[in-house]
C-alpha positions as a Markdown table, in Angstrom:
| # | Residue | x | y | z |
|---|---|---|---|---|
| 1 | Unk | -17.0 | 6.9 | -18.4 |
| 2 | Unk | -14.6 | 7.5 | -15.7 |
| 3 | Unk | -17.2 | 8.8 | -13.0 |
| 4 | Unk | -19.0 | 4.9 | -13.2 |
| 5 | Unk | -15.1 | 3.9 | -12.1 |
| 6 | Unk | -15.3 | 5.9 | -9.1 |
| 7 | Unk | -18.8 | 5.2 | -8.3 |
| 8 | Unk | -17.8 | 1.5 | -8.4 |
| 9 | Unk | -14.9 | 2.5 | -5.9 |
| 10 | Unk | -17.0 | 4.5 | -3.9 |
| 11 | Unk | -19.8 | 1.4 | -3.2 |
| 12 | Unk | -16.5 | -0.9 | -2.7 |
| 13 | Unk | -14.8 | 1.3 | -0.1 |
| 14 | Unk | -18.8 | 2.2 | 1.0 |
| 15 | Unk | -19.5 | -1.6 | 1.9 |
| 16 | Unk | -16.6 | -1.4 | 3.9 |
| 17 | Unk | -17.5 | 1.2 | 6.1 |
| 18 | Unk | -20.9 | 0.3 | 6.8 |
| 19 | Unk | -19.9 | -3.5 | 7.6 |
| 20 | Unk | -17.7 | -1.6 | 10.5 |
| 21 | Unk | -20.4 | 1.4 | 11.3 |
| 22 | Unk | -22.9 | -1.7 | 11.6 |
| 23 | Unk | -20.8 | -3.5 | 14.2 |
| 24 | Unk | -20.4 | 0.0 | 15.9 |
| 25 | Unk | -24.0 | 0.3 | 16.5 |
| 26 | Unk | -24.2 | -3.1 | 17.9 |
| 27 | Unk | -22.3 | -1.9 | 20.5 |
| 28 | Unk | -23.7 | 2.2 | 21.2 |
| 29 | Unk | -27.3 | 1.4 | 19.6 |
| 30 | Unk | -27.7 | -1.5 | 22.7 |
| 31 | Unk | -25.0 | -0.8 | 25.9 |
| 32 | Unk | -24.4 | 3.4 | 24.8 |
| 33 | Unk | -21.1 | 2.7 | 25.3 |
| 34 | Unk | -18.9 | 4.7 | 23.0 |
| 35 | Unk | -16.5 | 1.7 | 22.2 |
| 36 | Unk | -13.5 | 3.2 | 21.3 |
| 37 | Unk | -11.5 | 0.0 | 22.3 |
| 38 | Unk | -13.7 | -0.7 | 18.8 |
| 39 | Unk | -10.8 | 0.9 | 16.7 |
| 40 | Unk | -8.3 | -1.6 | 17.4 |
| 41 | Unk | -10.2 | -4.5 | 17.1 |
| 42 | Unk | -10.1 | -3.1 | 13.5 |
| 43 | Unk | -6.4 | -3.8 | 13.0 |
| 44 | Unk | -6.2 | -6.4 | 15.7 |
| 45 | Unk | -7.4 | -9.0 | 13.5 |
| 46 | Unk | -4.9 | -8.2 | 10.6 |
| 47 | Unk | -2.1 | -8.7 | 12.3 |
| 48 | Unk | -3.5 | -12.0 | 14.0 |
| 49 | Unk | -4.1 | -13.2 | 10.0 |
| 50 | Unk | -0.4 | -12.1 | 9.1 |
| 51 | Unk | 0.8 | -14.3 | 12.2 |
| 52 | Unk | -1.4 | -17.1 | 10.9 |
| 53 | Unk | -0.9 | -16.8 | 7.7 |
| 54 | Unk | 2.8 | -15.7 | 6.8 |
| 55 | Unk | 4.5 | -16.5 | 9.8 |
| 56 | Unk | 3.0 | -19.8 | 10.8 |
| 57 | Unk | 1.9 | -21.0 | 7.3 |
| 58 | Unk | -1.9 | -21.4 | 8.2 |
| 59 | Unk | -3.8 | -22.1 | 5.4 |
| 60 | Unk | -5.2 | -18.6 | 4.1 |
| 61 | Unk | -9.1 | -19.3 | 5.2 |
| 62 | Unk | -7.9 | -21.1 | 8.1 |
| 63 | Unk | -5.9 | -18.2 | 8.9 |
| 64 | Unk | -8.5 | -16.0 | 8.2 |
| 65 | Unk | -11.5 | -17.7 | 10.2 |
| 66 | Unk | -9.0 | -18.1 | 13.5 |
| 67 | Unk | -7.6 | -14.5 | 13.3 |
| 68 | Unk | -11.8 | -13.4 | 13.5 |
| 69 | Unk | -12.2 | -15.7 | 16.6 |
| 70 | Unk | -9.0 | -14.5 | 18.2 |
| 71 | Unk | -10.2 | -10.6 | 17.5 |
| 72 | Unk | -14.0 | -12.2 | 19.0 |
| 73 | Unk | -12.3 | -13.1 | 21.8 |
| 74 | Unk | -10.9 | -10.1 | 22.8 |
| 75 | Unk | -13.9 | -8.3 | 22.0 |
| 76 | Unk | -15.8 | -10.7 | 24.7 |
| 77 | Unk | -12.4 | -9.9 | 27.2 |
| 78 | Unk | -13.1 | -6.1 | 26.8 |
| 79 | Unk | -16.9 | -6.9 | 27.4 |
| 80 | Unk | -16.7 | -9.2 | 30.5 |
| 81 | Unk | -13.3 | -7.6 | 32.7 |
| 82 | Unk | -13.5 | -4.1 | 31.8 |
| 83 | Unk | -17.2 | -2.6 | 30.6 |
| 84 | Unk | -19.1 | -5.4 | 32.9 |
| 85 | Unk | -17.1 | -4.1 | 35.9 |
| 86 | Unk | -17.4 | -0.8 | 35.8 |
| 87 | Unk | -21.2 | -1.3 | 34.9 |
| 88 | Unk | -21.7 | -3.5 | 38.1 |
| 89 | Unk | -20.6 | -0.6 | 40.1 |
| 90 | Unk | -23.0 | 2.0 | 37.9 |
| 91 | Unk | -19.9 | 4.1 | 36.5 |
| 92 | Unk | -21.4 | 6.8 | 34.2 |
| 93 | Unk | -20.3 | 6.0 | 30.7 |
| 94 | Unk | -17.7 | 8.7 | 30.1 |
| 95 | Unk | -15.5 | 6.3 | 32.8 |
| 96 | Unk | -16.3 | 3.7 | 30.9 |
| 97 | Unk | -15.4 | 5.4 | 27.4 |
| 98 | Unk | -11.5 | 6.9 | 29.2 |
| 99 | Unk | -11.5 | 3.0 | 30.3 |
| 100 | Unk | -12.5 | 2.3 | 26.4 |
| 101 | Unk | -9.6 | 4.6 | 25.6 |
| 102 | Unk | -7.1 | 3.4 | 27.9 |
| 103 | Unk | -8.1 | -0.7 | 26.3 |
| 104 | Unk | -6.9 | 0.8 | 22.9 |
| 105 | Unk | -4.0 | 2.4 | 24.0 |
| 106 | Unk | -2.3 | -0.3 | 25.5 |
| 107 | Unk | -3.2 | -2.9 | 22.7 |
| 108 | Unk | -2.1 | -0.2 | 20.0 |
| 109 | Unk | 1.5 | -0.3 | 22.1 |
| 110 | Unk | 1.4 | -4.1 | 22.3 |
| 111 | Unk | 1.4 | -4.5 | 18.7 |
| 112 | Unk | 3.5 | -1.6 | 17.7 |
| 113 | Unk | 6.3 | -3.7 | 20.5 |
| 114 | Unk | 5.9 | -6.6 | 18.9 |
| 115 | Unk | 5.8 | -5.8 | 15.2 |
| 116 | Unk | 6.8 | -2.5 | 14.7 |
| 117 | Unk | 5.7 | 1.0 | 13.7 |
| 118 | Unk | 6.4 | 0.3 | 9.6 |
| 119 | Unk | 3.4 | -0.9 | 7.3 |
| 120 | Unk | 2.6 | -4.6 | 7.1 |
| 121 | Unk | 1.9 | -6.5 | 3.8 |
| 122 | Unk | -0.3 | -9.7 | 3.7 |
| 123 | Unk | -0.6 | -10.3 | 0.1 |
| 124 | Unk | 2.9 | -9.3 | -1.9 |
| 125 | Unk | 1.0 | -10.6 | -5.6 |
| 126 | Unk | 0.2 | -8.7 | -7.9 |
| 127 | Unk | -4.1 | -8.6 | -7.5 |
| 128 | Unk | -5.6 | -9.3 | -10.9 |
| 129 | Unk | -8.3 | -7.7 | -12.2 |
| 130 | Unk | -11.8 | -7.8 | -13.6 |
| 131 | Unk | -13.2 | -5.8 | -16.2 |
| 132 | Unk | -16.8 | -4.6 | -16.5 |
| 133 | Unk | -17.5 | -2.8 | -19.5 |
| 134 | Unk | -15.8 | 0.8 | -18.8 |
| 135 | Unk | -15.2 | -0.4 | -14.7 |
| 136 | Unk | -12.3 | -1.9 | -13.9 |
| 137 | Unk | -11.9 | -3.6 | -10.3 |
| 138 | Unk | -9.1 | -6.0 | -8.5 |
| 139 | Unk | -10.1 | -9.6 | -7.4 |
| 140 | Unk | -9.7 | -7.9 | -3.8 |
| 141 | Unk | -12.1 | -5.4 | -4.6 |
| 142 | Unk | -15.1 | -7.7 | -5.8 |
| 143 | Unk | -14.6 | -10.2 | -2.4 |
| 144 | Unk | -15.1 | -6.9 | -0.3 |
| 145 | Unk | -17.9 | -5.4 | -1.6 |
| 146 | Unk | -19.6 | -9.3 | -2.0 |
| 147 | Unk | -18.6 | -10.4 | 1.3 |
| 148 | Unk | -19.6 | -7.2 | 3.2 |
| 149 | Unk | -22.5 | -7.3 | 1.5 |
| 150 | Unk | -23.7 | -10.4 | 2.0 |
| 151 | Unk | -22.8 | -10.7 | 5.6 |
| 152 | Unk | -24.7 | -7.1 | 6.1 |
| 153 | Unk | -27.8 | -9.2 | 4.6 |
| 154 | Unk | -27.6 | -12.0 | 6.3 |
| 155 | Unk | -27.5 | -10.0 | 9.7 |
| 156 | Unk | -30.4 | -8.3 | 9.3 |
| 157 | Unk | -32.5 | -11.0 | 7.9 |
| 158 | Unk | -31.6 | -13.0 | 11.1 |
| 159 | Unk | -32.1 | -9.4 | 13.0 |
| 160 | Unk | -35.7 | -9.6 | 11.4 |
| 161 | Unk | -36.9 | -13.4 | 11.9 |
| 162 | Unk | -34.9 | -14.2 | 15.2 |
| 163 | Unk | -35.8 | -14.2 | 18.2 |
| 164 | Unk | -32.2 | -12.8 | 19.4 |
| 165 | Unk | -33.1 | -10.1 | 16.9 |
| 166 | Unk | -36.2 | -9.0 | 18.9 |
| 167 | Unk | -34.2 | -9.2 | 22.0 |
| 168 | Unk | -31.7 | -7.1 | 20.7 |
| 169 | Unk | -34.2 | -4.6 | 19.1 |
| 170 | Unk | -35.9 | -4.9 | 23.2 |
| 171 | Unk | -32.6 | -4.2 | 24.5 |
| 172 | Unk | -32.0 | -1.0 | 22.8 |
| 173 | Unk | -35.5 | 0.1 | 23.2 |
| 174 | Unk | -35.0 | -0.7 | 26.8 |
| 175 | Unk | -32.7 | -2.7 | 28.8 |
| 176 | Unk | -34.0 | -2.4 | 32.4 |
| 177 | Unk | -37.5 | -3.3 | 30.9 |
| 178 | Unk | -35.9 | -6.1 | 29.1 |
| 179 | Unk | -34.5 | -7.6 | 32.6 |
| 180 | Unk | -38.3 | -7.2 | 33.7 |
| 181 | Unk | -39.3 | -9.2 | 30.6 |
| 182 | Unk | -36.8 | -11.8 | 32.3 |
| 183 | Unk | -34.4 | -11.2 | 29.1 |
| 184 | Unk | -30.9 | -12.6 | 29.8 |
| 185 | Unk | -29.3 | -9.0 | 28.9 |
| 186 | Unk | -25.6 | -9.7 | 29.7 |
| 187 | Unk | -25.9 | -13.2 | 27.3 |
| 188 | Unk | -27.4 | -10.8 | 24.8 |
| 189 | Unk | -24.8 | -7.9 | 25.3 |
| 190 | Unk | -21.8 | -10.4 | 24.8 |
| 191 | Unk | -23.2 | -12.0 | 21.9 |
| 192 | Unk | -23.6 | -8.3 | 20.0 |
| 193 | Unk | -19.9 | -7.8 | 21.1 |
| 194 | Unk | -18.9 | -11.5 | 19.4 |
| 195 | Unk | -20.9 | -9.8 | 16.4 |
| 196 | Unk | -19.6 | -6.5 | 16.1 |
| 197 | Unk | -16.4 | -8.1 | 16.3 |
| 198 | Unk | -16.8 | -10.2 | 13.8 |
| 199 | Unk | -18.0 | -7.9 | 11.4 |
| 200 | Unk | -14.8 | -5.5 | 12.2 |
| 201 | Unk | -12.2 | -8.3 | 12.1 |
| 202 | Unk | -13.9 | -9.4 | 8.5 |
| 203 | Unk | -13.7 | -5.3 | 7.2 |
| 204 | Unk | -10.2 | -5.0 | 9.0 |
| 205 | Unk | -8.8 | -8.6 | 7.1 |
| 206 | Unk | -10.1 | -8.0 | 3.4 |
| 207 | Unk | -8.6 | -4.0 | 3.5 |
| 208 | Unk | -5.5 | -5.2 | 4.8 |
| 209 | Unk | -5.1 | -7.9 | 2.6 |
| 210 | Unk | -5.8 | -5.7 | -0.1 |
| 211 | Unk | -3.4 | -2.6 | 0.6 |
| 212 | Unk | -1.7 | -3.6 | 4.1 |
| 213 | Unk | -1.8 | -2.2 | 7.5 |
| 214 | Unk | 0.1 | -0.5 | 10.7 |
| 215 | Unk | -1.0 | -0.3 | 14.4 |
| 216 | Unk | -2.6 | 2.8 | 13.7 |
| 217 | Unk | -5.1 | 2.7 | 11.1 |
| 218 | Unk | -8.1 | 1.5 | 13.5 |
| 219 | Unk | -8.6 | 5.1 | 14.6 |
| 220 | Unk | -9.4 | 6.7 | 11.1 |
| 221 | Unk | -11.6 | 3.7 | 10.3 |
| 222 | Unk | -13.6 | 4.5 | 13.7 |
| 223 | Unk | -14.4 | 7.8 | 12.8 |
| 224 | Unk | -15.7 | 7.1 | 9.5 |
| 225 | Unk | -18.0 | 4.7 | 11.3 |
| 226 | Unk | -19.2 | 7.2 | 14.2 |
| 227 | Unk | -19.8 | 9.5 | 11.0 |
| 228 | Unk | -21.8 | 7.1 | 9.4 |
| 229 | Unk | -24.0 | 6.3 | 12.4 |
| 230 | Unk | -24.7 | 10.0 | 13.0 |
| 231 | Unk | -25.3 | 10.4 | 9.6 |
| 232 | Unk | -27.9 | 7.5 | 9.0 |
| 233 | Unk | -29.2 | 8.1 | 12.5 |
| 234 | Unk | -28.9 | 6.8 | 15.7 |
| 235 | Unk | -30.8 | 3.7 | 17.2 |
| 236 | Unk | -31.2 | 2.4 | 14.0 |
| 237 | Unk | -29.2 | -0.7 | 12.7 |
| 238 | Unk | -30.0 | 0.1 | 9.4 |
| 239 | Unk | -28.5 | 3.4 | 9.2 |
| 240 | Unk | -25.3 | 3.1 | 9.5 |
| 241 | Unk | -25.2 | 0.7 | 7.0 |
| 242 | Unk | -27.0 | 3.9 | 4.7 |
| 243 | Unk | -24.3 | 5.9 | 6.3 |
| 244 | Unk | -21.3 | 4.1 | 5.0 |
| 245 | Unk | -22.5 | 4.1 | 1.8 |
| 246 | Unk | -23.1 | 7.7 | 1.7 |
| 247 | Unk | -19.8 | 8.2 | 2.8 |
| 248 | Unk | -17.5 | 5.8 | 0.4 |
| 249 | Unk | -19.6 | 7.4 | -2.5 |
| 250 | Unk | -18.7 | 10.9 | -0.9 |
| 251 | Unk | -15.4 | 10.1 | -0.7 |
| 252 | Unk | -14.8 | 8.7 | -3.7 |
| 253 | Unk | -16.3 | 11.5 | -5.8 |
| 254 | Unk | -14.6 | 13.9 | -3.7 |
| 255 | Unk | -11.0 | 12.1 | -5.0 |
| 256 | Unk | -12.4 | 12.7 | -8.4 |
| 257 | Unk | -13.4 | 16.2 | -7.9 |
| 258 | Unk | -10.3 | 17.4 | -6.1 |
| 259 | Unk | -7.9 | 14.6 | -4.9 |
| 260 | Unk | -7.4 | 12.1 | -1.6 |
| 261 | Unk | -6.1 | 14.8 | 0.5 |
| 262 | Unk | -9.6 | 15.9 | 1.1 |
| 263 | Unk | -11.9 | 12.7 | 2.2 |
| 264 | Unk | -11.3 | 12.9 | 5.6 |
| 265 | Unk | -12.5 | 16.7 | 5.3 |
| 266 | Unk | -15.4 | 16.0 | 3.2 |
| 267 | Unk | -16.3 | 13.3 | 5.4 |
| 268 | Unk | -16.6 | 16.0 | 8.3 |
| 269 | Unk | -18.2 | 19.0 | 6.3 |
| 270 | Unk | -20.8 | 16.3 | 5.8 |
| 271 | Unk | -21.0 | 15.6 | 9.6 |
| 272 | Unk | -21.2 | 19.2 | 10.5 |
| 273 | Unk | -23.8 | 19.5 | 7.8 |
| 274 | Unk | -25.7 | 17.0 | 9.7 |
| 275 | Unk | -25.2 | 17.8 | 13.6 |
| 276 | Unk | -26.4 | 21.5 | 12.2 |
| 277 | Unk | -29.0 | 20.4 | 10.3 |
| 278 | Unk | -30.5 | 17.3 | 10.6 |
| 279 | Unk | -28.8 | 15.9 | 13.7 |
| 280 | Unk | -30.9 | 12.6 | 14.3 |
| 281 | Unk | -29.9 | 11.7 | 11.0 |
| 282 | Unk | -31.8 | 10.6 | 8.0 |
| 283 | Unk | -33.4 | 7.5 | 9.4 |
| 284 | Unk | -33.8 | 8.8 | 13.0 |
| 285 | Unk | -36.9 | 10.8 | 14.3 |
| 286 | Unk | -36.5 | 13.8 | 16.6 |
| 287 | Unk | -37.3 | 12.6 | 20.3 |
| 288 | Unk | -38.5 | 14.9 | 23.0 |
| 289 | Unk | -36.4 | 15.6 | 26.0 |
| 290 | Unk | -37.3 | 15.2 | 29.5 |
């Protein structure tokens, strides 16, 4: 049946986003920051594998694996000479977001100088593909939704057992208690950024791999994750992960239904559903204000 096709699409494109939506709330669910800087870290790390990889001749895991430390690093950069700063001296954080903003504008115009506007291709083979009974998926398709997968797993089981997962979980319940508790929060903040890169640079890498990129597709890929936290609720690390799930299956029914042109708009009738309706999300629990 065609719909299990699209279903299988939907939880492959679905993995995707909540791999990025997940190293999104990192980043809010701990510091609040709204880390728009986030977006390009998203096609950063492409174009650092296509450097690696096509131009240099890196081995393609070597490639891979130093084009995610390269994106890590930059993510720590933003962390300690931009948001640290600005926090040292108390700046509310809509400075720090219009400094977020200004991070992704100038990086989006480095690239864009020193590759070009056009689309990029990593991978110029034909993918081959695998058949499941009436599903049919690419190679590229079955490492996406395995890899996001299992590194989404793996996260929260060490989120669970570790004891950087309680710190975390104390740091977003509370970071000036935390400092009380004698809880090293900067060490704790730049490993979530290393993280949330991580995660990013590993979405950003397979989907360009798979279909290609330009300096512009971080933003688009952003929203989708903002959606997705809103959507599973926020303060929760699991529900973004619900989120982006909920949103490639969306997505992907809605291409069925009517065609691509209208996933982006689907995906925002389903925020505006929320914000209206449930707007602490389907995980979250309504807080009282004081």
């Amino acid at each position: 049946m065609i719909i299990l096709q699209f279903i299988a699409n939907g939880l492959v494109m679905g993995s995707i986003y909540a791999l990025v939506a997940l190293g999104f709330a990192l980043v809010y669910n701990t510091t609040r920051i709204f880390h728009i800087a986030y977006a390009v870290l998203y096609m950063f790390s492409p174009y650092m594998f296509l450097s690696f990889y096509n131009q240099l001749g890196y081995p393609f895991y070597v490639a891979f694996i130093v084009s995610m430390l390269v994106t890590m690093l930059l993510s720590l950069a933003i962390e300690q000479f931009i948001y640290q700063p600005l926090n040292r001296i108390n700046s509310s954080l809509n400075v720090i977001m219009i400094s977020s903003i200004g991070v992704m504008i100038v990086i989006i115009n480095a690239i864009a100088l020193f590759y070009g506007n056009e689309t990029k291709i990593i991978n110029n083979s034909i993918s081959q593909t695998v058949s499941l009974n009436a599903i049919i998926l690419t190679d590229i398709q079955l490492w996406q939704f395995c890899i996001s997968v299992a590194i989404i797993g793996s996260f929260f089981l060490f989120l669970k057992f570790s004891k950087f997962g309680i710190r975390t979980r104390a740091i977003r319940d509370n970071a000036t208690l935390s400092r009380v508790f004698e809880i090293n929060v900067k060490k704790i903040r730049l490993i979530l950024f290393a993280l949330s890169a991580f995660f990013v640079a590993v979405a950003g890498n397979l989907v360009a791999y798979d279909v290609g990129m330009d300096p512009y597709v971080g933003m688009p890929i952003l929203l989708t994750a903002v959606v997705a936290l809103i959507v599973g609720g926020i303060g929760n690390f699991t529900a973004p992960v619900l989120g982006g799930f909920i949103i490639g299956m969306l997505q992907s029914i809605t291409v069925l239904i009517f065609s691509s042109r209208w996933q982006d708009a689907v995906t925002f009738i389903l925020l505006i559903v929320f914000l209206m309706f449930r707007p602490q999300g389907i995980l979250g629990e309504k807080q009282r204000a004081v």
